[in-house]
C-alpha positions in Angstrom: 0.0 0.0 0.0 1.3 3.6 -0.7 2.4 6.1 2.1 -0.5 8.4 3.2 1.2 11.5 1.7 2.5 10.0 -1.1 2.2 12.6 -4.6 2.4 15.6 -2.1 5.6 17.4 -2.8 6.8 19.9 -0.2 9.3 22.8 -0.4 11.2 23.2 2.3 12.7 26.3 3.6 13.2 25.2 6.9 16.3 25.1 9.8 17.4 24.2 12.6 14.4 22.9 14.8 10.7 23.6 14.9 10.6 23.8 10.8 12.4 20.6 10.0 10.8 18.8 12.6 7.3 19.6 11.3 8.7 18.3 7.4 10.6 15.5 8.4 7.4 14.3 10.1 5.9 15.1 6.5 8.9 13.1 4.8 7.6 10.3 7.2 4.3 9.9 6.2 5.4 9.2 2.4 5.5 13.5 1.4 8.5 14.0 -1.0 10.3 16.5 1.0 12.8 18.7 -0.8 14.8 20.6 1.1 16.1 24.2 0.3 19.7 24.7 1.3 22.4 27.2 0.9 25.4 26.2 -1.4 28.5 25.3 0.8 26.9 25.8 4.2 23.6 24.6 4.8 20.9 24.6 7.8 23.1 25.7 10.4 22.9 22.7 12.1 24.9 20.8 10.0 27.6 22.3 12.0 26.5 22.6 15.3 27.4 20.7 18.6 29.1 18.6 16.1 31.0 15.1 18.0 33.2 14.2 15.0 34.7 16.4 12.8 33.6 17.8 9.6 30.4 15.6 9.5 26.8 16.1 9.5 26.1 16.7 13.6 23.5 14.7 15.0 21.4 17.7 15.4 21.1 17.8 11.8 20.4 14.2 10.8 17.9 13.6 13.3 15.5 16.2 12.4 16.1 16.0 8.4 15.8 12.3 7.5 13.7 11.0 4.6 14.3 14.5 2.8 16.2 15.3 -0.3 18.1 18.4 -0.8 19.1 20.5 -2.7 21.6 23.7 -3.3 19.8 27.3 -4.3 21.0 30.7 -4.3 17.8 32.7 -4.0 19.6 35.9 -4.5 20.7 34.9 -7.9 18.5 35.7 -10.6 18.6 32.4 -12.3 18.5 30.4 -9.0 15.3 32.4 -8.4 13.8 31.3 -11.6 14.9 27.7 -10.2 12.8 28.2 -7.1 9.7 29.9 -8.9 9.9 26.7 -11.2 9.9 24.2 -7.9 7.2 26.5 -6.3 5.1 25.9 -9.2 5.6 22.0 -9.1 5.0 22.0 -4.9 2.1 21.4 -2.8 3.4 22.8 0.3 5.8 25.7 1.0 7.4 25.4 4.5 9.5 28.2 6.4 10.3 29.5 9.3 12.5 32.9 8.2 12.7 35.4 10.3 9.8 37.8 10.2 9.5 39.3 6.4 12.5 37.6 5.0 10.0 35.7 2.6 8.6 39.3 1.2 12.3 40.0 0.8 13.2 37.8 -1.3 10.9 38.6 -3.6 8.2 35.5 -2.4 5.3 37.7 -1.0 2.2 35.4 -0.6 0.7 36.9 -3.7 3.7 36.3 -5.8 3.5 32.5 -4.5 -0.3 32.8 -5.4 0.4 34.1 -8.7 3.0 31.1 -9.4 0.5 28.4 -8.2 -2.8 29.1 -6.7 -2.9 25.9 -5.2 0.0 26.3 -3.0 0.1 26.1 0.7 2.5 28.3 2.8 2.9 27.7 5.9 5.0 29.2 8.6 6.4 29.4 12.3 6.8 32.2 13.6 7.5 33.3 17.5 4.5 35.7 17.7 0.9 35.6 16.2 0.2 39.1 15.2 0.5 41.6 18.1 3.2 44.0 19.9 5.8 41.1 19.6 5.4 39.7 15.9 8.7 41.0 14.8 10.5 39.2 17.2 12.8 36.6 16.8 12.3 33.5 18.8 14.2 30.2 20.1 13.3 27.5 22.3 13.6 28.8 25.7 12.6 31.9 25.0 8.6 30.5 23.5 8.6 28.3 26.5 8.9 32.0 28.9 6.5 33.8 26.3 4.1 30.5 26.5 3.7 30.5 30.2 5.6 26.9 30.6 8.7 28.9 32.8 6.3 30.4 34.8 4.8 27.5 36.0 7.1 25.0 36.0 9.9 24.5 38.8 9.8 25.0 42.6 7.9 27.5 44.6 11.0 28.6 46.0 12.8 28.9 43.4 13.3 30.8 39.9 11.6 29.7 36.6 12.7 26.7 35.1 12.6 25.9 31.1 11.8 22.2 30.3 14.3 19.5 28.6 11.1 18.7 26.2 11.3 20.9 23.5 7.9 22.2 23.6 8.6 25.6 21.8 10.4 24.1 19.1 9.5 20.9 18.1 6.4 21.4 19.5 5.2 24.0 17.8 6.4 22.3 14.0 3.8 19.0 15.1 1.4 21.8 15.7 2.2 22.8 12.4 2.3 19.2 10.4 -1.4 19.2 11.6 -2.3 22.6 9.9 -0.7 22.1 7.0 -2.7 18.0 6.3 -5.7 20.1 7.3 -5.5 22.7 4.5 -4.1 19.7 2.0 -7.6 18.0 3.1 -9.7 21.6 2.7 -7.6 21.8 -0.5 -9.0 18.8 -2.0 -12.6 20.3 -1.8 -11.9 24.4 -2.4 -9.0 23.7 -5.2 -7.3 26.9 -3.3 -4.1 26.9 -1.0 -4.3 29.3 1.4 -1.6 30.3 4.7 -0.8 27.9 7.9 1.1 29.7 10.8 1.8 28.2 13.9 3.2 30.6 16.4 5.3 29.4 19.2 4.0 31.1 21.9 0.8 29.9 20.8 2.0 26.0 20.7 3.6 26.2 24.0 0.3 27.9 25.7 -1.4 25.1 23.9 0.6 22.4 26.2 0.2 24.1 29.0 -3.9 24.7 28.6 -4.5 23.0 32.2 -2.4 26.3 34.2 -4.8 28.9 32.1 -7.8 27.0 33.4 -5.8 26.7 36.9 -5.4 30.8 36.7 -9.3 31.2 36.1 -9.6 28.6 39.2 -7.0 30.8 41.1 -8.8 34.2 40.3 -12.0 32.2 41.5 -11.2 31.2 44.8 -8.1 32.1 45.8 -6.7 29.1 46.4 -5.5 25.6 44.7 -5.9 23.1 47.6 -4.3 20.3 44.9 -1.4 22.2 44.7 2.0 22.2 47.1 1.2 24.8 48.4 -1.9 24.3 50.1 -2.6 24.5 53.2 0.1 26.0 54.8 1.4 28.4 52.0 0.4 31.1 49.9 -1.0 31.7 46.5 -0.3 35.4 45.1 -2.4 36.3 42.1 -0.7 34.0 39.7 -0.2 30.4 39.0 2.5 29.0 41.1 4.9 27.1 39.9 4.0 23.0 41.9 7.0 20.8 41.8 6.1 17.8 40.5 2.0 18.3 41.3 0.3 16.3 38.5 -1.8 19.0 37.9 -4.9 17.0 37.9 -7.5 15.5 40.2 -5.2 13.2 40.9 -1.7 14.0 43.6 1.1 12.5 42.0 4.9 13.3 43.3 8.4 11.9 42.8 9.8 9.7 45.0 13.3 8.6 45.7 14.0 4.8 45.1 16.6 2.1 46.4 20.1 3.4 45.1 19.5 7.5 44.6 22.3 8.5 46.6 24.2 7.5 44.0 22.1 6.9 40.6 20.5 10.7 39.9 17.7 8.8 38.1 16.7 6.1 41.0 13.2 7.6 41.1 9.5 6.7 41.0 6.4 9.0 39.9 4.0 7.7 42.2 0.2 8.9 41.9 -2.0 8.2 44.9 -6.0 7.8 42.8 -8.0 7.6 44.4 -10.3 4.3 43.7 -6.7 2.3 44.6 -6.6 4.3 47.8 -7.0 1.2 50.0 -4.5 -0.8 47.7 -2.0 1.8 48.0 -2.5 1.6 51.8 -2.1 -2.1 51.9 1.0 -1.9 50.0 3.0 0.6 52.0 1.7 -1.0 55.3 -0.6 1.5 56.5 -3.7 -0.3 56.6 -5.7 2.2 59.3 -5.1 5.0 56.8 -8.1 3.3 54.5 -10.5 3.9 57.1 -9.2 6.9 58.4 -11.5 10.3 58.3 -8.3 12.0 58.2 -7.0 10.0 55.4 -9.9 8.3 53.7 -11.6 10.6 51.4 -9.5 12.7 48.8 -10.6 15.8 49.8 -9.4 14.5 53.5 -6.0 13.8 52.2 -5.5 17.3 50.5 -3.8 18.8 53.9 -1.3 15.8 54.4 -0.3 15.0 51.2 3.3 16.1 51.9 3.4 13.2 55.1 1.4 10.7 52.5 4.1 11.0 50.2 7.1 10.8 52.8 5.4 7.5 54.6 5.2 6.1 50.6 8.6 7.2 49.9 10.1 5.2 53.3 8.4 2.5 51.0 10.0 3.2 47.6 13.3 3.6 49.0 13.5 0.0 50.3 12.9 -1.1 46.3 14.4 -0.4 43.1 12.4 1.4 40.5 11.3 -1.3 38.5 10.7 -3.3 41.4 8.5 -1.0 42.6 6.8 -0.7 39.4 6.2 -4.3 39.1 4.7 -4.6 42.8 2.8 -1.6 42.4 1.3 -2.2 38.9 -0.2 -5.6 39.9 -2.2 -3.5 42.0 -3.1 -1.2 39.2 -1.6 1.8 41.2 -1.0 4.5 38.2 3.4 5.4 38.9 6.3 5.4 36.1 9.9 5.3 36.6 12.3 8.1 35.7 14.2 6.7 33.0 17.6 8.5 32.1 18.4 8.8 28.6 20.6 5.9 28.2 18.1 3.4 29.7 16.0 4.5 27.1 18.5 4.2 24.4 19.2 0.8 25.4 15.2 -0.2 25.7 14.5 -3.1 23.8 10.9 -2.4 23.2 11.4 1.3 22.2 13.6 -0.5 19.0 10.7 -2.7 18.6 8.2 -0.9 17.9 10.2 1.8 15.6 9.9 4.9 18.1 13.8 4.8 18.2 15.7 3.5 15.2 19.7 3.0 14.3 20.4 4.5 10.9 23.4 4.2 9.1 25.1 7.7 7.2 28.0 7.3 4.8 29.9 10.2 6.7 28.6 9.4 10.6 28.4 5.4 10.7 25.6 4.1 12.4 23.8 6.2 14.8 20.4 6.1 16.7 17.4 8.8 16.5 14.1 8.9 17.2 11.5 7.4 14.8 7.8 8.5 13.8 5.9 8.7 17.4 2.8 8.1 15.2 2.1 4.7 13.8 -0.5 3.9 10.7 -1.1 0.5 10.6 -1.6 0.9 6.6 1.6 2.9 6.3 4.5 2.1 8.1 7.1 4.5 8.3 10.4 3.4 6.9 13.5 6.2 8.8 15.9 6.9 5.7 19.0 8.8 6.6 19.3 12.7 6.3 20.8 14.0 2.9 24.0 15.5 2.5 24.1 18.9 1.2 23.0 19.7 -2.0 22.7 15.7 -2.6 19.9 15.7 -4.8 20.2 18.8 -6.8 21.2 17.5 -10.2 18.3 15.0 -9.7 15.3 17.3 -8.8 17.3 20.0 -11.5 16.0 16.9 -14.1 12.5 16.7 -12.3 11.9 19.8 -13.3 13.3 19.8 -16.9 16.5 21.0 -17.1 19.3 19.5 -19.4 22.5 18.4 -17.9 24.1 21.4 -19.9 21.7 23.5 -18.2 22.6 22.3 -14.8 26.1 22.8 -15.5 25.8 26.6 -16.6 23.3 27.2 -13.5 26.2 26.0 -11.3 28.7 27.9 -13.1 26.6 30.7 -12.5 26.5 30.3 -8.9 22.5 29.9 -8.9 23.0 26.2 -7.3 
C-alpha cells in the first residue's frame, strides 16, 4: 500500500528545529520532501554541537531524515527562476525565516499565489500578530512567552525551562497538523491558502491545564491540589507545583533504592483515588483506609506532603522497576524516571520503531528517534538525512533542465 502523503511534494525552507521537525514528520508519512539549502553551508545545524569532525552533527540528521536536498541561491536571478519553477511543481511551502524575509526575497504570498494558486505556505513564527510579531524566537525563549517557565519548577525557586522541546518541536507538530488540514480543505476548495503556527501559541497550547488553573485561582483564591496548600500562599498568579500532577489526581516523585548514588533512582507515584486502599495495603498502613483523616480525597488534601514521605520510606527499600512491578499488579498508576541511556538501550522502544539506528555514509551508524505516530496501513520506513545539495542535479531533471543547463546554472553560482 502507498504512504499516506504519497504525490504531495513539499518545499522546504526550513532550519534548525521547529521547521524541520514539522517536514521530516511530512517526509515520514510518504510526502516527498525537498529541502532548500544554501550552497557550501547549509541549515546551520549541519555544523552545530558537532561530536566528529567535519560531519553532518547529529542535530542535523535527526531532524532531516527522509528528505532530499538541494543547493539554491535565492539571490541569484537564475536560481530564483529555479525556485519559482519548484514553487510551481509543490504542494506545500514550509518556512520559518525570520519575520518578512520571505517578502524579501521577492516570495510575497501573492507572488506564490500568482506562481500556483494551489499552494500552501505555511510558517512558524514566535509571535501571532501583536506587539511582539517582529520578534525573533528560540526554544527557551517561547517556553517563557508561553507560560511553561512560569509555571514549571519550585515555589521557591526561579523559573525553570523544560528539557522537552515544547517551543520548538512542539510547535512544528502543531504545524504538520495545519498544514494536512489545509491539504484536506484543498481537495474540496481547489485553493491553498496560509498555515502559521506561532510558538508562543503552541507552548500555551501544552500548557492549557495552568490557564484553566489561573481562572480557578482568580476564583477562589486558592489551589488546595497544589503544594502549596494549606500552609502556603498563593499570590495572584499560578504558582509554579514541583512535581504536582496538575490533575484531580496528587502524583509526586519519589526517591527509590540506590538514589544517593544513581540521579535517576526515582519513582512518579500517583496516589488515585479508587486504589486508595491498595495503596495503603502496600505501603503498610492499613488504618489510613478507614481513616476520616485519610480516607476521602478531599481528606488527604492537607497531608499530602506526610502521605508521600510514609510512601517514599516504601520506595526507597525497592528499586524502581521493582517497585513498578509490585505496584502495577495492584493497578496503582506510577512510572519510573528513566535517564536517557536506559531508554537508548530499551529493547521495546527499538521494537516498535519509536527509536531506530540509521546508518550515514559520513557518521556510521547512529540512533534517532522514529515517527511517534504509527498507521497501521503505512508504516514508516527512517531513511538517513541528505547531505548537502545531494539531490540537486536529480530534482534540477524533475523539473526539466538539461545536464548542460545544470552545469551553466552552477557555473553561474545559482545552485
Amino acid at each position: 500500500m502507498s504512504k499516506a502523503l504519497d504525490g504531495v511534494r513539499i518545499l522546504d525552507f526550513t532550519h534548525v528545529q521547529s521547521g524541520p521537525t514539522c517536514t521530516q514528520l511530512l517526509a515520514w508519512f510518504g510526502a516527498d520532501v525537498i529541502k532548500v539549502e544554501r550552497a557550501g553551508a547549509g541549515d546551520i545545524t549541519r555544523e552545530q554541537l558537532r561530536d566528529i569532525p567535519d560531519v553532518d552533527s547529529l542535530y542535523f540528521t535527526m531532524l532531516n531524515h527522509n528528505k532530499r536536498s538541494v543547493t539554491i541561491d535565492t539571490k541569484n536571478p537564475e536560481g530564483k527562476h529555479v525556485l519559482e519553477a519548484l514553487i510551481q511543481k509543490c504542494d506545500v511551502l514550509v518556512e520559518n525565516f525570520a519575520p518578512g524575509a520571505l517578502d524579501r526575497m521577492g516570495f510575497t504570498w501573492e507572488r506564490i499565489q500568482e506562481l500556483n494558486p494551489r499552494m500552501i505556505v505555511a510558517s512558524v513564527k514566535g509571535f501571532g500578530p501583536g506587539p511582539y510579531e517582529d520578534c525573533k524566537v528560540y526554544e527557551n525563549v517561547a517556553q517563557c512567552a508561553g507560560g511553561a517557565a512560569s509555571t514549571t519548577g519550585f515555589d521557591d525557586g526561579p523559573p525553570v525551562v523544560t528539557g522537552a522541546q515544547i517551543g520548538d518541536s512542539g510547535t512544528g507538530l502543531h504545524l504538520a497538523l495545519g498544514i494536512v488540514t489545509a491539504l484536506y480543505q484543498r481537495t474540496h476548495s481547489g485553493r491553498g491558502q496560509r498555515v502559521l503556527a506561532a510558538m508562543q501559541d503552541g507552548v500555551l497550547n501544552l500548557c492549557r491545564v495552568k490557564l484553566r488553573d489561573q481562572q480557578r485561582l482568580e476564583r477562589t483564591g486558592v489551589m488546595k491540589e497544589y503544594p502549596q496548600y494549606p500552609n502556603g500562599e498563593f499570590g495572584e498568579a499560578v504558582p509554579r507545583a514541583g512535581n504536582a500532577s496538575g490533575g484531580g489526581q496528587p502524583g509526586w516523585i519519589l526517591k527509590c533504592k540506590g538514589w544517593e548514588t544513581d540521579p535517576n533512582a526515582y519513582i512518579y507515584f500517583i496516589t488515585q483515588a479508587p486504589v486508595w486502599a491498595k495503596i495503603c495495603n502496600v505501603i503498610g498502613k492499613e488504618e489510613w483506609a478507614t481513616d476520616p483523616n485519610y480516607a476521602t480525597p478531599a481528606a488527604r488534601l492537607p497531608h499530602l506532603k506526610d502521605i508521600f514521605a510514609e510512601i517514599e520510606r516504601w520506595t526507597m527499600t525497592k528499586t524502581k522497576f521493582e517497585a513498578m512491578q509490585i505496584l502495577n499488579k495492584y493497578d496503582i498508576p506510577c512510572g519510573p524516571i528513566l535517564s536517557m541511556k536506559e531508554i537508548a538501550e530499551e529493547p521495546s522502544l527499538r521494537k516498535t520503531g519509536t527509536i531506530v539506528e540509521v546508518d550515514h555514509p559520513t557518521r556510521g551508524k547512529y540512533l534517532t528517534v522514529g515517527n511517534p505516530i504509527k498507521l497501521s496501513d503505512s508504516p514508516t520506513e527512517v531513511t538517513r538525512s541528505p547531505l548537502l545539495g545531494e539531490h540537486t542535479d536529480e530534482v534540477m531533471a524533475e523539473l526539466g533542465y538539461s545536464p548542460e543547463q545544470v552545469s551553466a546554472l552552477r557555473t553561474a553560482g545559482a545552485i
